[in-house]
C-alpha positions in Angstrom: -2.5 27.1 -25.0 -2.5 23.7 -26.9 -5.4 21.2 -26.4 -5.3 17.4 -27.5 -7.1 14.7 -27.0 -6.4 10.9 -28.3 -10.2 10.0 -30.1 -9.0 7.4 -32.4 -13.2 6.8 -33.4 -14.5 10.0 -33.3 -15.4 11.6 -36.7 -15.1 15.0 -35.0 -13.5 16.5 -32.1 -15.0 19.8 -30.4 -13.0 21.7 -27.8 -15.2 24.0 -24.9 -13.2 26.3 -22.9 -14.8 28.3 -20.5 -18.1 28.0 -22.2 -16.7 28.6 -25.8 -16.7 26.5 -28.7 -14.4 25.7 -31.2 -13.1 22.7 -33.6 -10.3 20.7 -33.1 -8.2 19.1 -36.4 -6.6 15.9 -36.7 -2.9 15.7 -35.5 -1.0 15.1 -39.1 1.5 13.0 -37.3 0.2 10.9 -34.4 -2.8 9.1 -35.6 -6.3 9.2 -33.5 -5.0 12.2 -31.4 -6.7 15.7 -31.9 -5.6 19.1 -31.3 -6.4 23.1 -31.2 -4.9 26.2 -29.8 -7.0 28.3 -27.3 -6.6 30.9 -25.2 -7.0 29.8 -21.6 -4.9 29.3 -18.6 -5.1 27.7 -14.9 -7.9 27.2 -13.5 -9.9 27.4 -16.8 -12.7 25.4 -17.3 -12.9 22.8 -20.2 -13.9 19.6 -22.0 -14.1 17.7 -25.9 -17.4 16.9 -27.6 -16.9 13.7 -29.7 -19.2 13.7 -32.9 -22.0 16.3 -31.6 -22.5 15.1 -28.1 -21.7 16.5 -24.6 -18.3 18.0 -23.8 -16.9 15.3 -21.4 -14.1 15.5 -19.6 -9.9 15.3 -20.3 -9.1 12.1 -20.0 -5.9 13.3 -19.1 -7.3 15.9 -16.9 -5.2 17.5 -13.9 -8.3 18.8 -11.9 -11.7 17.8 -11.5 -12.9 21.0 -10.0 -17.0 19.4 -9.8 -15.7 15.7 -9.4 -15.3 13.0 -12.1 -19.0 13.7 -14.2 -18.2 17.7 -14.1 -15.6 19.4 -16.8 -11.9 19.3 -16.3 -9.4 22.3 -15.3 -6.6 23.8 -16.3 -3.8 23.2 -14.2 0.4 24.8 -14.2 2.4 22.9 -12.0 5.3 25.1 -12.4 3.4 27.6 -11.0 3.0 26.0 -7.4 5.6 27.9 -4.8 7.8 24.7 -3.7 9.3 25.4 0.0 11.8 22.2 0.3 14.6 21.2 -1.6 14.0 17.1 -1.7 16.6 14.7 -2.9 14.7 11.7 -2.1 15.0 8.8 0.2 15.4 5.6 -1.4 13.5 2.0 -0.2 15.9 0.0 1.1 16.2 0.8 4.6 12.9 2.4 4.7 10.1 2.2 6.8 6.4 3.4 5.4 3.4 4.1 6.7 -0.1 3.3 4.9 -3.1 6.2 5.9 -5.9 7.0 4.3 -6.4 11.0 3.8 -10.3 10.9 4.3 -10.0 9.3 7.8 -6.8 10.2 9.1 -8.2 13.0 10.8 -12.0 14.0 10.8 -11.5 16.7 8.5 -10.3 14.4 5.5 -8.3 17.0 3.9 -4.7 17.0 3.0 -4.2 20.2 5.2 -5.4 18.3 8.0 -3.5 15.8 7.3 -0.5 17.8 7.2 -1.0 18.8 10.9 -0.1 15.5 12.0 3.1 15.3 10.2 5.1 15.9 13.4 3.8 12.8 15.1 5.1 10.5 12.1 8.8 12.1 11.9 8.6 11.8 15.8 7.8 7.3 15.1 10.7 7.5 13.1 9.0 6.4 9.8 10.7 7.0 6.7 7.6 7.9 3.8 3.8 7.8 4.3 1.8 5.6 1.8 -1.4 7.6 0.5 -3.9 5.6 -0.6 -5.7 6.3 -3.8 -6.6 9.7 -4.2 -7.8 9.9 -7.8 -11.2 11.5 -8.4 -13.8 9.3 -7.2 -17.9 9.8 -6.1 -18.7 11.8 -3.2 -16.9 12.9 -0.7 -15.4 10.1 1.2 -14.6 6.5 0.1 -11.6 4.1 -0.2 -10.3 5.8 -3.6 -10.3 2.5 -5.5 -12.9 3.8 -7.5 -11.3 6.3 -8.7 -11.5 8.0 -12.3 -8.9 10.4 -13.9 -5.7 8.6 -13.1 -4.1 12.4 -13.5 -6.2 14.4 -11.1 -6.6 14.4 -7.7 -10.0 14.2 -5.7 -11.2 17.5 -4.9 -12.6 17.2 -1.6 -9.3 16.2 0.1 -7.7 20.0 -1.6 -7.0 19.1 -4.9 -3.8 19.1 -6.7 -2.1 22.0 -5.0 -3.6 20.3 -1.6 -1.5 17.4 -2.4 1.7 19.7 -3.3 1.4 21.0 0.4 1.2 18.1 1.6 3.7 16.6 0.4 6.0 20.0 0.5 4.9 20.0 4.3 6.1 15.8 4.6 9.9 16.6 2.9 9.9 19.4 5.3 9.9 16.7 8.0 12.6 14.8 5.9 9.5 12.0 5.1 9.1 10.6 1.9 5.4 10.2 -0.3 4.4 7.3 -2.2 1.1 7.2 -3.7 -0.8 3.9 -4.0 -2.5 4.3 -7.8 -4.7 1.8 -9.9 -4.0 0.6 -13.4 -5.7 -2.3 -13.3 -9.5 -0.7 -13.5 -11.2 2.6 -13.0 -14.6 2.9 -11.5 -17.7 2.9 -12.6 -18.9 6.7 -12.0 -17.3 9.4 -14.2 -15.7 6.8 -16.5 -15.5 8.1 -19.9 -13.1 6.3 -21.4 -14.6 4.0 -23.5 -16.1 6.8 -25.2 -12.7 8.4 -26.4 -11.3 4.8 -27.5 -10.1 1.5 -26.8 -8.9 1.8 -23.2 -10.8 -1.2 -22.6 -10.8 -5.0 -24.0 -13.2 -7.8 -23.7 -9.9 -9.6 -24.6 -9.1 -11.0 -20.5 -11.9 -10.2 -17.7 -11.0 -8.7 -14.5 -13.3 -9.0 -11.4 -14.3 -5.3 -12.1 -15.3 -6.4 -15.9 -13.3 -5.8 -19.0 -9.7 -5.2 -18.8 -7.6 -2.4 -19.5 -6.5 -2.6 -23.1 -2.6 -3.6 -22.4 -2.2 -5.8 -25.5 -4.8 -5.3 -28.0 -5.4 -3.2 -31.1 -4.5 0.2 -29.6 -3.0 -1.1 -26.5 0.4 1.2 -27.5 -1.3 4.5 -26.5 -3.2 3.1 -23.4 -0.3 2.1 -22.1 1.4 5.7 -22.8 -1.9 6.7 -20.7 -1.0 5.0 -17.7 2.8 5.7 -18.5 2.5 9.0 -18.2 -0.1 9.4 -15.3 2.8 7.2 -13.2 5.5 9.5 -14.3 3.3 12.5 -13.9 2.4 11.8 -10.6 6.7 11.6 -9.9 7.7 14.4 -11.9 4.8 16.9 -10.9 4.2 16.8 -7.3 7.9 15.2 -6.1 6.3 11.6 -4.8 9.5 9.1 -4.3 7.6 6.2 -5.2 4.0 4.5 -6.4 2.7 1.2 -5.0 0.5 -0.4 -7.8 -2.4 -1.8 -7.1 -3.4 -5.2 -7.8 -0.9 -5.8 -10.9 -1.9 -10.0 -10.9 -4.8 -8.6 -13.1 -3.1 -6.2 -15.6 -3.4 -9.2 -17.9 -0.7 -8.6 -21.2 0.4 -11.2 -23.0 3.0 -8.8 -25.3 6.6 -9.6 -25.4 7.7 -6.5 -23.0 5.2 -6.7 -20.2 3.7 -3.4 -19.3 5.2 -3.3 -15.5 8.8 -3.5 -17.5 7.6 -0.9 -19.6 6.7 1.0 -16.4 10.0 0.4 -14.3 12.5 1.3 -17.1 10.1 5.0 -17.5 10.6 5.1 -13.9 14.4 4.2 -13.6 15.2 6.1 -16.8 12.8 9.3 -15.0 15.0 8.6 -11.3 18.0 9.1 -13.5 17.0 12.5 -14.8 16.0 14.1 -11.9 18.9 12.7 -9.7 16.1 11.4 -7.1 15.5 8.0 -6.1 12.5 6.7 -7.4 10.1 3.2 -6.7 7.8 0.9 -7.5 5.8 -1.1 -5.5 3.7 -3.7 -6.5 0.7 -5.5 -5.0 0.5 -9.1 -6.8 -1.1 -12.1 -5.4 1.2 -14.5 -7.9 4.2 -15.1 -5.7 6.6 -14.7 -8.4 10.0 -14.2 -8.3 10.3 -12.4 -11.4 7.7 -9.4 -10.1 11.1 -8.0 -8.5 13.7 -10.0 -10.3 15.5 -6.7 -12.7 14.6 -6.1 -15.9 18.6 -7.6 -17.0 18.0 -10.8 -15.3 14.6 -11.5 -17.1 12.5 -10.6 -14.6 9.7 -7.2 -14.7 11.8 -4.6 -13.0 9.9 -3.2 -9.7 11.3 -2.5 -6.7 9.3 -4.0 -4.7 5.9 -6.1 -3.5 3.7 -6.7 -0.8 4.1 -9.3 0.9 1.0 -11.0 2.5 2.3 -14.6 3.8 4.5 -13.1 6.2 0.8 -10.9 6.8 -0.7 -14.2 7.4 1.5 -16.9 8.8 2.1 -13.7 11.9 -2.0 -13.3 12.2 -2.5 -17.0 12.5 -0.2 -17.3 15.1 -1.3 -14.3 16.9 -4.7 -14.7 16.7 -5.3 -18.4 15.6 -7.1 -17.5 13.0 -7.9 -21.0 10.6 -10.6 -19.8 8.2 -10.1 -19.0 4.4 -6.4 -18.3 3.3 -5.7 -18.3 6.6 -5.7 -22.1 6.6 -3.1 -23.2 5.1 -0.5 -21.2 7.3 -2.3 -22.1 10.2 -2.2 -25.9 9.6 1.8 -25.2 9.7 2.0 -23.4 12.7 4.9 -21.5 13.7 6.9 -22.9 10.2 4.7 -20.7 8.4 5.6 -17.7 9.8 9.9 -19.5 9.9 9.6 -19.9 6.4 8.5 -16.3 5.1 11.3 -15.0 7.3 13.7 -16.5 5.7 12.3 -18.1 2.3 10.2 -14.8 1.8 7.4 -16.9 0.3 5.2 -19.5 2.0 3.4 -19.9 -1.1 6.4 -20.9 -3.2 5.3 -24.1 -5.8 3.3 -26.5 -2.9 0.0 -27.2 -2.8 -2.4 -24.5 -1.6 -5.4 -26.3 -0.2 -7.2 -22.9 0.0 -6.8 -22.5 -3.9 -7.1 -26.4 -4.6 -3.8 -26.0 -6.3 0.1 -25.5 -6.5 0.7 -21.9 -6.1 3.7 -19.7 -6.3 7.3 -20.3 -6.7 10.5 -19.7 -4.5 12.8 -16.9 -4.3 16.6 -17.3 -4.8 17.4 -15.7 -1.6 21.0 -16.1 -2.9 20.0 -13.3 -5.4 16.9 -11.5 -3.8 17.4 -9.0 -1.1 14.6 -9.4 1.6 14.1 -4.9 1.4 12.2 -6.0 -1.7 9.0 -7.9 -0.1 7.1 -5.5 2.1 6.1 -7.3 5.6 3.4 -6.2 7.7 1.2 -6.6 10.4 -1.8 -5.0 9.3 -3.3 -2.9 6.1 -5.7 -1.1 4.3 -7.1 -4.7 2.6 -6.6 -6.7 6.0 -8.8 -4.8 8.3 -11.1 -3.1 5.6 -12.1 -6.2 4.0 -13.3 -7.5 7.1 -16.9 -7.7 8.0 -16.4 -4.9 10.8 -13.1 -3.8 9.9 -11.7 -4.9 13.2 -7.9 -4.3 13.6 -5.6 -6.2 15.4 -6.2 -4.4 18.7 -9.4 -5.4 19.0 -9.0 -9.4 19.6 -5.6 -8.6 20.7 -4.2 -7.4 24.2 -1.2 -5.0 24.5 1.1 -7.8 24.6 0.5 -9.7 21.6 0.5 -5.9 19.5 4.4 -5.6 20.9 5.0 -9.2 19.3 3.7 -8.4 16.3 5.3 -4.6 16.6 8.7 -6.3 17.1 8.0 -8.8 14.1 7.8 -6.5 11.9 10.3 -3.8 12.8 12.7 -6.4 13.2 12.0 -8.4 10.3 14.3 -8.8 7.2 12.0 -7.0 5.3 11.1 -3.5 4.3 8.2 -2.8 7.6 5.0 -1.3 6.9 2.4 0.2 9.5 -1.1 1.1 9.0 -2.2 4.6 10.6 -2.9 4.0 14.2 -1.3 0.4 14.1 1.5 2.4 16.5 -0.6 3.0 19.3 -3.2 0.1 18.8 -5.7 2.3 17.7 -8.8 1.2 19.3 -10.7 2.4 16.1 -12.4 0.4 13.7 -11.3 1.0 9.6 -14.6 0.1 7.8 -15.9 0.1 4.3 -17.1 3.0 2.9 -18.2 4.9 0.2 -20.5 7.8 -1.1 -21.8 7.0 -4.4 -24.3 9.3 -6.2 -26.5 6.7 -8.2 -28.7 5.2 -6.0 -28.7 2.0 -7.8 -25.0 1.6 -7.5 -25.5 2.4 -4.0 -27.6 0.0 -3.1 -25.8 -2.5 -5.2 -22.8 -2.2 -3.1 -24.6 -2.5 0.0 -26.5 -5.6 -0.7 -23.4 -6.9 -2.4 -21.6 -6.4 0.7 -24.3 -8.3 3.1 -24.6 -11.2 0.5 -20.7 -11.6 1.4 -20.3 -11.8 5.1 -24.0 -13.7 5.1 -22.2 -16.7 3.3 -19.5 -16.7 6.0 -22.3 -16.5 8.8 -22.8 -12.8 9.6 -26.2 -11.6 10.5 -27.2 -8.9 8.4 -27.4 -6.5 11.3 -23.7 -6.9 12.2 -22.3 -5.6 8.3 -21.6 -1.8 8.5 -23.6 -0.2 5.7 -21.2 1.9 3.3 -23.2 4.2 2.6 -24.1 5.5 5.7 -21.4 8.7 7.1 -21.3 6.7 9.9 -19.3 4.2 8.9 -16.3 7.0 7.8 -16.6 8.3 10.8 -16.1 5.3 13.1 -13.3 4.6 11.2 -11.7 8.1 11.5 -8.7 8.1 14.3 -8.6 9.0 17.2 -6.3 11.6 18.2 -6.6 11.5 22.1 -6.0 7.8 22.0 -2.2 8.2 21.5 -1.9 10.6 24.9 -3.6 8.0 27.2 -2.6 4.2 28.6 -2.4 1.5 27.1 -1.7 3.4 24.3 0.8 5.8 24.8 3.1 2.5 25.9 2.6 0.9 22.4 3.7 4.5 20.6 6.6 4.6 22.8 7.4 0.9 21.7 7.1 1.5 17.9 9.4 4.4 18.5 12.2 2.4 20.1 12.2 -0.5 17.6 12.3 2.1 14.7 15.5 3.6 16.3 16.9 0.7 17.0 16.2 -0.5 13.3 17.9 2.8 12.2 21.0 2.4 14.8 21.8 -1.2 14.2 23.1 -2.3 11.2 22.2 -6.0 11.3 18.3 -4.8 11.0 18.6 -3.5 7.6 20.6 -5.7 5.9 19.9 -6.9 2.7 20.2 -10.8 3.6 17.9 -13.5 5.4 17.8 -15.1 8.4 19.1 -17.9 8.5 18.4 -19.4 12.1 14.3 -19.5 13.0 13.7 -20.8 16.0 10.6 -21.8 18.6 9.2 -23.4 21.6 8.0 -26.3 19.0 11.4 -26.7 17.7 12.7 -27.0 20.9 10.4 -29.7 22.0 8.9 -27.0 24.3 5.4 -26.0 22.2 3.9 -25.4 25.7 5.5 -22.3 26.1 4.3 -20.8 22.2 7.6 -18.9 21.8 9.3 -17.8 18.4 12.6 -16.4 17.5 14.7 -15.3 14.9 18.3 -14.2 14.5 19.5 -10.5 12.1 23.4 -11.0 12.9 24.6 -10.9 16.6 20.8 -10.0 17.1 18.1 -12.5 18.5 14.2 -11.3 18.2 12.0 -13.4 20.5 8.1 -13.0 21.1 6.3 -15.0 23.6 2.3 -14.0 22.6 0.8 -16.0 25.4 -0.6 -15.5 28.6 2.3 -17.4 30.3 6.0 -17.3 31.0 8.2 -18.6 28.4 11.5 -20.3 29.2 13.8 -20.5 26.3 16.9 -22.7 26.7 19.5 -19.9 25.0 22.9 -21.9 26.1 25.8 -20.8 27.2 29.6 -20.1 26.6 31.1 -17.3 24.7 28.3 -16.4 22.2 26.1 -16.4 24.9 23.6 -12.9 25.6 25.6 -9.8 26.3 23.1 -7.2 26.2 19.2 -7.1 26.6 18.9 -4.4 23.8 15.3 -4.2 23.7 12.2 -5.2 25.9 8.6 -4.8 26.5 8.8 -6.1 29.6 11.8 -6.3 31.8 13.8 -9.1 31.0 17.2 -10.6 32.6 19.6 -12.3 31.5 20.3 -15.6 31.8 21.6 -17.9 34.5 24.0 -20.2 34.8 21.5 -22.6 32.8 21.3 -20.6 29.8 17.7 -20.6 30.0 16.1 -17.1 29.1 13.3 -16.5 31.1 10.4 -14.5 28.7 7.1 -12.8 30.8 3.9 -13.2 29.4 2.9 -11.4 25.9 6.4 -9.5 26.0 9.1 -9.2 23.2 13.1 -8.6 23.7 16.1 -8.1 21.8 19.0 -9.7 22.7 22.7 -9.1 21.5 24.8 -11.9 21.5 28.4 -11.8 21.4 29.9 -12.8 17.8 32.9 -14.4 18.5 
């Protein structure tokens, strides 16, 4: 079989293949790359010297059999025994689900994973959101250290553990997206630098150097990440990628890379006849993230969305500290204007930053399925000191308000695993490096962290210890027993009634907000918003809510949805919400 490698600065290029030795010649037509027949074939065992030295690993490998130090392996793909036919199932109208394969389940394998498939076609969710699961140290961690963006970690299964996986999900008519990391690889196993300029001291990242997007040999690094993207779609069926941190792939060429990346991906979609996605994570608040590639703008599909994340914490939790702040200080209009502006952030001042921030959408243009809203995530409850979620400041009640938020909310609705049943465990940091220096760096850097924001010491999670990934693995009894069995049932119905009425999945805004401080009744702490003949209300407090609703002909006809009983109203027109308790309402339209 042919071997190449790209090795732009090496003098010499030395292939080992299951413990032989042989030399590799320069390719006479691309210039740096390397190559060599050999016989081999899957599962064979190999690596490239460079000028005498150790074989390392492919930087293109598909298996890292022994982790991301050990030698890469030969992998077919066409060789795996695909069960399901899969068309695809396209974003708009979608509703994902972010887990974790290491603590899903205990066992932390794909397989295991698998085995819990039922319960998330039974929620009703559309595709589940893997995070990372590139080759990283150890056994368990986040995956944001991760190495060989074209292999999978070995102690979740491996590659052909991920094709089951995801064979097993389109067998349950779910979709995969795979959240992967462009922006920087770890530190353990990274041999990068050693082939050539994947890296540039160019633009600084908080992880060091940057990846090598617009300097001197920037054209094949990008082809690197190009093709581990469309690998990862082409090679194991995925339906979509959510990119990590893309605010810090720093390029300043003409054709940004993310355009480069969406018109691969679109042109890919096109050729296999499947819908295919991309979904970015950027902390800029730009329009032009998601604006298409026609109108000017970078071409993806979609982004997280974390001020709708945060105006809904603050006014569920009243949370005022950090980034927090600035939606707080608005109160209920932070949470009004993401729900129909999209962005909070949008050209004011962000006290938090010391600085304008952001600019608006043209909601005119934009179609709200392309910001992602949520209640909770990976980064939300991870990057806390104890990785509390919200069900642990947060009675039943509140959860339903925030459940009916989201599920009702003009945009595309995210859960984190367990989220549906208020999970009462925690999701900590963790990780299992190897080098004891790097270790111990992490855990001290950790401490120093939450010790600047008042933590004792004692109270931070160490993330080295197995402990920590176990406490944060779920629970699988929780969703059989009270309270909650009553929140599952509740995500349920608002995912079916998401999929049976219209007016939740179109493409437009909201363009009525209302709430008890609007109404000159902030006493009560309700909040409302309107999809079509449809009117979402919360009421998160410990008290009854009385919301003047009117009446005459477009008064309530129907109480479509409730988390606690709910009647219509009187002759007053006054709605009458119980405490911590969500509803529906249809209204007639004409």
């Amino acid at each position: 079989m042919l071997f190449e490698v790209w090795a732009p600065r090496a003098g010499r290029v030395g292939l080992q293949v299951d413990g032989a030795a042989r030399p590799m010649e320069r390719d006479p037509v691309r210039q740096g790359w390397w190559r060599t027949e050999a016989e081999a074939g899957p599962g064979s065992v190999y690596g490239f010297a460079l000028d005498g030295g150790p074989p390392l690993p492919d930087p293109r490998s598909r298996r890292q059999p022994d982790g991301p130090e050990g030698l890469s392996a030969v992998v077919d793909h066409s060789r795996f025994p695909w069960e399901r036919e899969w068309f695809g199932r396209p974003l708009p109208g979608a509703v994902l689900y972010e887990l974790h394969i290491g603590t899903f389940t205990r066992e932390g394998t794909f397989d295991a994973a698998a085995e819990r498939l039922p319960h998330l076609a039974a929620l009703g969710v559309s595709h589940v959101q893997l995070m990372p699961i590139c080759p990283f140290p150890g056994t368990h961690g986040w995956g944001y250290d991760g190495v060989a963006p074209w292999a999978v970690h070995e102690p979740y299964g491996g590659p052909e553990g991920l094709a089951r996986f995801v064979d097993a999900a389109h067998g349950h008519g779910l979709g995969v997206v795979l959240d992967v990391v462009h922006n920087h690889l770890g530190p353990s196993g990274n041999h990068l630098p050693a082939y050539g300029p994947y890296f540039t001291d160019t633009h600084h990242t908080p992880w060091g150097a940057a990846v090598n997007l617009d300097a001197p040999g920037s054209d094949e690094v990008r082809a690197y990440f190009i093709g581990s993207a469309l690998a990862w779609l082409r090679d194991f069926r995925l339906d979509g990628l959510r990119l990590d941190a893309v605010h810090a792939l720093h390029d300043t060429r003409a054709r940004h890379f993310l355009a480069e990346l969406s018109a691969a991906v679109d042109a890919l979609a096109a050729r296999t006849g499947r819908p295919l996605f991309l979904i970015g994570e950027s902390d800029l608040n730009d329009p032009r993230t998601t604006t298409p590639r026609e109108s000017g703008g970078l071409g993806l599909h979609a982004q997280w969305n974390d001020d709708f994340h945060h105006a809904l914490h603050t006014l569920l939790t009243g949370e005022r500290q950090g980034y927090y702040a600035d939606f707080a200080a608005a109160g209920p209009g932070a949470l009004a204007k993401t729900l129909t502006g999209g962005f909070f952030h949008d050209g004011g001042h962000s006290a938090f930053r010391g600085r304008a921030h952001g600019s608006p959408l043209n909601t005119l243009t934009a179609p709200a399925h392309r910001l992602l809203g949520y209640a909770q995530t990976h980064d939300q409850i991870g990057n806390r000191a104890t990785g509390d979620r919200l069900s642990h400041r947060l009675s039943p009640g509140p959860l339903a308000c925030a459940a009916a938020l989201v599920l009702c909310s003009p945009f595309t609705p995210m859960l984190f695993m367990g989220e549906e049943w208020g999970a009462g465990t925690p999701w900590q940091y963790f990780t299992d490096h190897q080098d004891p220096e790097l270790a111990e760096a992490v855990r001290q850097g950790r401490r120093r962290e939450f010790a600047a924001h008042g933590w004792a010491e004692a109270e931070i999670p160490d993330p080295q210890d197995p402990a920590t990934r176990l406490r944060s693995c779920l629970d699988w009894s929780e969703p059989e027993r009270e309270p909650h069995a009553e929140l599952l049932d509740w995500h349920r119905r608002l995912i079916a009634l998401r999929r049976a009425e219209p007016a939740l999945t179109d493409p437009g805004w909201p363009t009525s907000v209302t709430s008890g401080a609007a109404a000159g009744t902030a006493d009560d702490g309700w909040f409302g918003f309107w999809r079509g003949p449809l009117h979402v209300l919360i009421n998160p407090q410990d008290r009854p809510a009385e919301i003047p609703l009117g009446t005459g002909p477009g008064g309530i006809t129907e109480v479509v949805a409730a988390w606690r009983p709910v009647e219509l109203p009187g002759a007053d027109g006054v709605l009458r919400l119980p405490p911590g308790s969500a509803a529906v309402l249809r209204h007639a339209t004409g």
